[in-house]
N, C-alpha and C positions, 0 to 999 in steps of 0.2 A: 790553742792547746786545751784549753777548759771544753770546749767544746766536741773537738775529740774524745775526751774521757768522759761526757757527758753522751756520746753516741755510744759509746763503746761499751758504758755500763747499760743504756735500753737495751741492747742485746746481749747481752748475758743476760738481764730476765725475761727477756722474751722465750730465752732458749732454755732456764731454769722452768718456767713456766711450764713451757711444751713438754720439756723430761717429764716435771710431776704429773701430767697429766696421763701423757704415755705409762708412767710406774704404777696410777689407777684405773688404767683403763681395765684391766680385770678386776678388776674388785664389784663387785655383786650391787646393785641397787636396789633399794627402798622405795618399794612405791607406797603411798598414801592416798586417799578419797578424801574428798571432802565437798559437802552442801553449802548453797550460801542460807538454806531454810531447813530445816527438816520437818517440818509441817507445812501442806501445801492443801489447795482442793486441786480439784482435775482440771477445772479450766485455766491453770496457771501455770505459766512455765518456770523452771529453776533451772540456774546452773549448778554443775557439780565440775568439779577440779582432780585431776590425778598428776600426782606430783611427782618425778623420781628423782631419788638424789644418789648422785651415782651413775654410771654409765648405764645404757641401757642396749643387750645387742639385738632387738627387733623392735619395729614400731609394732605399737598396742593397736589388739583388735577389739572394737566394740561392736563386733556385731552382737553380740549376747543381751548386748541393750535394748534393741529394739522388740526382744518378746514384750516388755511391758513400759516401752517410752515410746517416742518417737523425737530423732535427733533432729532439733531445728537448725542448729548451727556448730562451728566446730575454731578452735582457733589452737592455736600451738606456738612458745615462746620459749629458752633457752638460755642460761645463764653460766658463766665461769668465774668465779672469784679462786682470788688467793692470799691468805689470810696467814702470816708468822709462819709464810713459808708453805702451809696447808693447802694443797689446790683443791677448791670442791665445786663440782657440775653438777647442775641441776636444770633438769627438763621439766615444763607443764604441759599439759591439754587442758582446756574448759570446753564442755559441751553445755549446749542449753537444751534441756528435755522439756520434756510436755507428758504427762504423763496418759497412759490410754484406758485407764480404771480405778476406780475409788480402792480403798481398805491400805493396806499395810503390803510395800512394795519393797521389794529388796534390790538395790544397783549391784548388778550381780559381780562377782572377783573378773578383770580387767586382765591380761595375760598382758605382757611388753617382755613375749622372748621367754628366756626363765623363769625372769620373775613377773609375779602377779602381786595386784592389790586386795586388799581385803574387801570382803563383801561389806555394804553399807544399808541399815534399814532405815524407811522413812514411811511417815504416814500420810495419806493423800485421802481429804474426806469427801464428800460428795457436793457436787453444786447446790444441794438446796440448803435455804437460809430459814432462820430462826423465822418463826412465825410474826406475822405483820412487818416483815422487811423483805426487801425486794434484792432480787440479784444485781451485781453489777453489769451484768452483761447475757442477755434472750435472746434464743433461738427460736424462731417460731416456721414452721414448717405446714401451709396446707392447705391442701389440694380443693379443687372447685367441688368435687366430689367424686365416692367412695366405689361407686360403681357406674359400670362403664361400659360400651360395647368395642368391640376390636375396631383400630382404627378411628376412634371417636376422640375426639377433645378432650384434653383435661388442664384446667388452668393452675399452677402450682404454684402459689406465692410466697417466695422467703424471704422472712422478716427480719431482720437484726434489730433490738433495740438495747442503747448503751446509755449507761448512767454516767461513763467517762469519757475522757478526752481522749479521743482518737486521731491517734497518727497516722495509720495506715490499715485499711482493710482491705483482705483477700477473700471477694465473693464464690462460695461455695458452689458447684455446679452438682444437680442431682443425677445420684446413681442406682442404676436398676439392675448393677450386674450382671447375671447373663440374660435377662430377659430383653427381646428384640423390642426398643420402642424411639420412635423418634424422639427428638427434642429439638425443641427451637424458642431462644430467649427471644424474650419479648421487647425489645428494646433495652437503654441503661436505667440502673439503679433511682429510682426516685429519694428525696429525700423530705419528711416531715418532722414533727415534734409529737408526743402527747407525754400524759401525767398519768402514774400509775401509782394509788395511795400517795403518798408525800413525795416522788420523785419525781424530776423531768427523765426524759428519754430523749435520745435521739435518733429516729427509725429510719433507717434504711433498707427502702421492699424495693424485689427483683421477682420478676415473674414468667415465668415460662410453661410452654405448651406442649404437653406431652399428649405425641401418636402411638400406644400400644400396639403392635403388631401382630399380635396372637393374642388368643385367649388364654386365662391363666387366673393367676393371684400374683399380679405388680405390687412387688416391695421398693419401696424405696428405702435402702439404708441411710441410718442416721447422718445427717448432713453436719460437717466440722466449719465455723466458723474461725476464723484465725484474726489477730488485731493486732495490731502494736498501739497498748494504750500508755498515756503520755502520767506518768505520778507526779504528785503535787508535791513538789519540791518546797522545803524550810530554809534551803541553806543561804546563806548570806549573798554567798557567792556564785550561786546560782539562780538565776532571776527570772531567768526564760526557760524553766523547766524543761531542761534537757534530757532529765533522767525518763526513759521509758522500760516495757516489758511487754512481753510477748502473753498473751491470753487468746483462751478460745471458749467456744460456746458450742454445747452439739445441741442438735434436735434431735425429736424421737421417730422413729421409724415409722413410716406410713404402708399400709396396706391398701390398694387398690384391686376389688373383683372384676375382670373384665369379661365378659361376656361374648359370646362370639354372632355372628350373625344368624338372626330369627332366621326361622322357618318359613314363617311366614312372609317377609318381603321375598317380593316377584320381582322387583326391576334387575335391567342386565347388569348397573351398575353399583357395589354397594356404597353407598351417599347417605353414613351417620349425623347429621348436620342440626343445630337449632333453628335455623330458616334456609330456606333455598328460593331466590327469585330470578324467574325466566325472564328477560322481557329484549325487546326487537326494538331497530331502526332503519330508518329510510330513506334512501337520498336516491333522487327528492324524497322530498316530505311533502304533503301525499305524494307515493308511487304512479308514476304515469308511466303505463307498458306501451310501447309500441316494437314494433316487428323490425326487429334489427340493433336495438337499442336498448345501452344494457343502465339496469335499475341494480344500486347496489342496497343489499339486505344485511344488516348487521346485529346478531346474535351475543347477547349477553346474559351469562350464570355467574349468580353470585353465591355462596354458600359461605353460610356464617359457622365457622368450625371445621373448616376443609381447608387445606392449601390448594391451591391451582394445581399441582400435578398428581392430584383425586380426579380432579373432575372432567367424564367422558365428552366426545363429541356434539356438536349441537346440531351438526346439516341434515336435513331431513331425508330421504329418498328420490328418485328421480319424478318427472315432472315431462311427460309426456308434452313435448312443442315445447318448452320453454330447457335454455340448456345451461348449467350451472358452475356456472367458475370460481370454487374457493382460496381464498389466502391462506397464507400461515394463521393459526390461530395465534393470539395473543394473552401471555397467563399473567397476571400480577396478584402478589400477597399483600395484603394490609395489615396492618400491628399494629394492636393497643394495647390498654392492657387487659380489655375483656377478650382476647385474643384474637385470632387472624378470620379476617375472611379471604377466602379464594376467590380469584374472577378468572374466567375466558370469555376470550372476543372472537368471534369468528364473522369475518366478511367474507360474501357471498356475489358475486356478479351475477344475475338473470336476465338471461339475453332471450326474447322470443323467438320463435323462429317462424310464427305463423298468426295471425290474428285469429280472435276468439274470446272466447271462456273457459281459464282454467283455475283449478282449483291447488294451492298451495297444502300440505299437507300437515295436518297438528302434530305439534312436536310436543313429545312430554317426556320428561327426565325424574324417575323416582326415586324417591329419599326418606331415610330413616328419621324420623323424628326424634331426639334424643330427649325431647324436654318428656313428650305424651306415650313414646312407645307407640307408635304407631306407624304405618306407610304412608305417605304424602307423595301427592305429584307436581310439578310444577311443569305449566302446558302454556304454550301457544296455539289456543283455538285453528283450524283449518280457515282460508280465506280465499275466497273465489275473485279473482281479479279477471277484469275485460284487457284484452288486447287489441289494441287499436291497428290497423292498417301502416305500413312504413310508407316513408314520403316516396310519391312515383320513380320521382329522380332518383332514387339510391338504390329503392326496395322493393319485390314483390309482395304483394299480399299475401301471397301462396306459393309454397313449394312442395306441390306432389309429387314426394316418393324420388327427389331429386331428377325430376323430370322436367322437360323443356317447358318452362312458364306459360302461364295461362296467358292470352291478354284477354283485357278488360280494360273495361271506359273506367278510369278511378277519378278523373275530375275535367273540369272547366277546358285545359288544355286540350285534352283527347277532343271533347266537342267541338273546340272550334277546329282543330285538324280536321275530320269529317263533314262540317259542314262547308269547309272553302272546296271540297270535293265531291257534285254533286251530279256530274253524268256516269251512266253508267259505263261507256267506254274505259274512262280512265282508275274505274274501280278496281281496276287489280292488281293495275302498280300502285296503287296507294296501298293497299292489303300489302304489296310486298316491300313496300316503304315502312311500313307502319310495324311488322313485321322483324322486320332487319333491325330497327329503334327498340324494339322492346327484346329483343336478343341482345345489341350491344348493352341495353341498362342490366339486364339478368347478368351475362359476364360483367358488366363493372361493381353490379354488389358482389357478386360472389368473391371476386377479389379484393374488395374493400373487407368486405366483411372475416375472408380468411386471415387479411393481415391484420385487422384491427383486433381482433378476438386473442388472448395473452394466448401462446403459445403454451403446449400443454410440455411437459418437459421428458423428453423421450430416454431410457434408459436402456442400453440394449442388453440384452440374456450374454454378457461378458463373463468368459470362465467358466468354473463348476461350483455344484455346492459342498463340495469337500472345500475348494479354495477360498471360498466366502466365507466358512465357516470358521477356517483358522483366519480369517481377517476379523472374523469379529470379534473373537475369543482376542488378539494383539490386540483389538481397537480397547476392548475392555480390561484389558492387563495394563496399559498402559493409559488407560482415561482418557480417552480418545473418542470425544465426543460424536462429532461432524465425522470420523474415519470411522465409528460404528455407526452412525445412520447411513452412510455409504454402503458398508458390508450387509445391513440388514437389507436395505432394499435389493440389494444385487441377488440375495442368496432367495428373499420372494420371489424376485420373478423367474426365477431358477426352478424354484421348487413347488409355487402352487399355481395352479390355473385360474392366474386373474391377473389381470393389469391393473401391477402395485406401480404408483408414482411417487409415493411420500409415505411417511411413518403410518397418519391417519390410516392410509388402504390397507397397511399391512395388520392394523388393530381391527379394523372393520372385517378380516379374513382369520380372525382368532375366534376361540370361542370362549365364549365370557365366564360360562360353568368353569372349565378346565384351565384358560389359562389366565387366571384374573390378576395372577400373580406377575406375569410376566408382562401384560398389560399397563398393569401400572407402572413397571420400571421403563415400558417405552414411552409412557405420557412424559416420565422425570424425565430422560432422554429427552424428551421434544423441550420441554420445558426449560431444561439444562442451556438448550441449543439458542433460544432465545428471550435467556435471561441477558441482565450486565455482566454476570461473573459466570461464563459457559465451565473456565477450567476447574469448579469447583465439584464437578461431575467425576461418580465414582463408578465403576463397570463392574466390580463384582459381583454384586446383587442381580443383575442382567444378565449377565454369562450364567450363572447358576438358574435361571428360571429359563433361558435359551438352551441349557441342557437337556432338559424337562421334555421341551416342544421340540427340539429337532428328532428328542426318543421315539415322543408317541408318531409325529409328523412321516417318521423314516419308513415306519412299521405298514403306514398305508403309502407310500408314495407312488404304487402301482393303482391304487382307488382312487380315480379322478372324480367318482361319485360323493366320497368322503368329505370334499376339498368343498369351504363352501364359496358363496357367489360375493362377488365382490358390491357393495353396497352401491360405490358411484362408478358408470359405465363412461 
């Protein structure tokens, strides 16, 4: 029984409750502001609080905030009590700002619906501290140096250094707004100590590499460090200083001159670089040519200041009697933190086709010096190598003009066949013994030798260059690595008079003045293609310079004079 009238009274005030609540819900609310500081500097964050008491009929909008805060966080909580019968509701918000400028800032009136809150002033002074004391928290910003040539290195080092205990930091990435320039962080965050006047520090440097892409004046805007640093807690009951706060640090704005490319360098490829070294291998070691027998040659460029998909081709020209089978090249970046060097490998198979004397051609690839301003070359001298005779049993010495083989005495064997035959009766079936043997060996190298030789990879004129064109434009809307190197070679051999086999032919049939731009985006392409991470290739930049070149390319497509000659036949 007691307990029935103990259920039966919770609901009458449950339901006394909800009336009064329902009887104030028109009744007008009170909003209120409030700081938990009202003096701050800029690198410090604060919450502020908006209270309503009262109903309120729309949630508050704070965008008005953000002209002169920025809203790090946001939370919202709600209360009903009922007091001698009095129902009263009350709603909060706390934001925690950060404030984006020194002087005397106003939280401006807060709108929730009808009503609004009143505006609130507060003062925010400036990061810098009384003289012979150090800040709690540096931003240090900068750059290897101030001027620069398009496309060249520049090494950008940001430093953090903290006088407090940090809980968490959010490394700042630099921005050049609209100006076109790469970036590429240099590996993670390092960590040391140093002492600045009477304080420790603890520094945290992040370094990165920036490629400007045009000439100009690169700004880098002021960089925001952001922290959650840990306060030194008094309280008894707090031991393990749990109390933190959100702080930032900005740096000051860097201007960079970049410069666009001298007048003066001649090379086809522009190579801003602090070193560039050529240099070759050979397997074997020493190279021993013989006719039929292939010597592989292995070309490497290394450029201190350059990523691997700057840097042009290394195969030199053709090579009268001797015939040249390239790989894929190979591109790798290296990261420090005096920044990247680029490398390509390119191996080369050289197969003779004749014995003799021939000479290899010097390969020189030029490059901008960025330390001296000057042009530099880096060369592989020319090299005259002997071709030795291929073994009887496989190989002619000679093959004129793909005519029926010479013969010739080439050793020991042939003599003693001629001398176990020594009247002249029998002299003519041995001529046509001997005859028939050096025919079967000519048919057995030429098939040895066609199937051993890497097949060249044959592509045929499939479709048109309207349909290639939209495959490359999809390949590159859609990042589509390997299905635009497809589309590009399809719509070459379509379109210019050369036999393109791979990206290389198709850059070797560019020209380097006019299209240097689109050049480059098909080195990244290749380079895209055999990295570890192919999907991280982007095709717009490609398709926009493949607009360029199918414009001019369209205009002469009846001038086959135009069209140039493809480098390897």
């Amino acid at each position: 029984m007691v307990t029935r009238l103990l259920n039966r009274y919770a609901v009458t005030l449950g339901l006394l409750a909800v009336f009064f609540v329902m009887a104030n819900t028109g009744q007008a609310a009170t909003i209120s502001a409030q700081t938990d500081r009202m003096n701050i500097t800029i690198d410090e964050a604060f919450n502020v609080t908006f209270t309503a008491d009262g109903s309120i009929d729309k949630e508050p909008d704070f965008s008005p905030l953000k002209k002169d805060f920025d809203i790090l966080s946001q939370s919202q909580g709600s209360n009903i009590s009922i007091i001698n019968g009095d129902v009263k509701k009350t709603s909060s918000y706390t934001l925690t700002l950060m404030p984006k400028s020194a002087g005397n800032l106003t939280i401006p009136a807060i709108s929730f619906g009808k009503d609004t809150s009143q505006p609130l002033a507060i003062s925010v002074g400036a990061a810098a501290t009384t003289p012979g004391q150090q800040a709690d928290l540096i931003l240090e910003v900068t750059p290897s140096r101030t001027t620069t040539w398009v496309q060249g290195q520049i090494i950008l080092t940001v430093k953090l250094m903290s006088a407090i205990n940090l809980r968490q930091y959010n490394p700042p990435i630099p921005d050049a707004g609209k100006f076109d320039v790469s970036i590429e962080s240099l590996g993670d965050a390092k960590q040391s100590q140093t002492t600045q006047g009477n304080r420790n520090y603890l520094v945290i440097e992040q370094k990165f590499a920036l490629y400007p892409q045009q000439a100009g004046k690169l700004k880098i805007e002021p960089m925001l460090a952001e922290v959650e640093a840990v306060l030194q807690s008094r309280n008894y009951f707090d031991p393990f200083n749990t109390r933190s706060k959100i702080m930032r640090a900005r740096s000051r704005p860097i201007e960079i001159f970049v410069q666009d490319m001298p007048a003066q360098f001649a090379g086809k490829t522009w190579l801003p670089a602090s070193d560039v070294q050529l240099v070759e291998e050979w397997s074997p070691n020493p190279p021993v040519f013989k006719v039929g027998e292939p010597v592989t040659r292995t070309l490497n460029l290394f450029a201190d200041g350059l990523t691997a998909a700057q840097l042009p081709p290394l195969m030199g020209g053709d090579i009268n009697g001797i015939k040249q089978y390239p790989d894929q090249p190979v591109l790798n970046n290296a990261k420090s933190s005096s920044g990247i060097i680029g490398g390509r490998r390119e191996k080369i198979a050289l197969i003779p086709t004749r014995a003799g004397s021939f000479t290899l051609p010097a390969i020189e690839i030029s490059w901008w010096n960025t330390k001296t301003g000057v042009t530099e070359v880096a060369r592989l001298e020319a090299r005259t190598v002997q071709v030795l005779p291929g073994n009887a049993a496989t190989t002619p010495s000679v093959i004129p003009d793909e005519q029926f083989p010479v013969i010739e005495n080439t050793g020991d064997a042939m003599d003693e066949s001629v001398s176990v035959v020594n009247t002249t009766n029998n002299w003519l079936w041995v001529s046509v013994f001997l005859a028939s043997g050096w025919l079967l060996t000519g048919l057995a190298w030429w098939y040895s030798r066609y199937h051993a030789m890497p097949a060249k990879v044959v592509t045929g004129k499939t479709g048109s260059p309207t349909a290639s064109t939209s495959a490359i434009k999809k390949a590159c809307d859609n990042n589509q690595a390997a299905q635009c190197k497809t589309a590009l070679i399809n719509w070459a051999q379509q379109t210019l008079s050369a036999e393109i086999l791979n990206l290389d032919d198709f850059i070797t049939c560019l020209n380097p003045a006019t299209d240097a731009h689109l050049i480059q985006e098909i080195e990244r392409l290749n380079a895209a293609l055999y990295s570890a991470r192919p999907a991280g290739w982007q095709g717009r930049a490609l398709w926009q310079q493949f607009q360029s070149l199918h414009i001019n390319k369209a205009s002469a497509a009846n001038d086959t004079d135009s069209r140039l000659e493809p480098l390897y036949k």
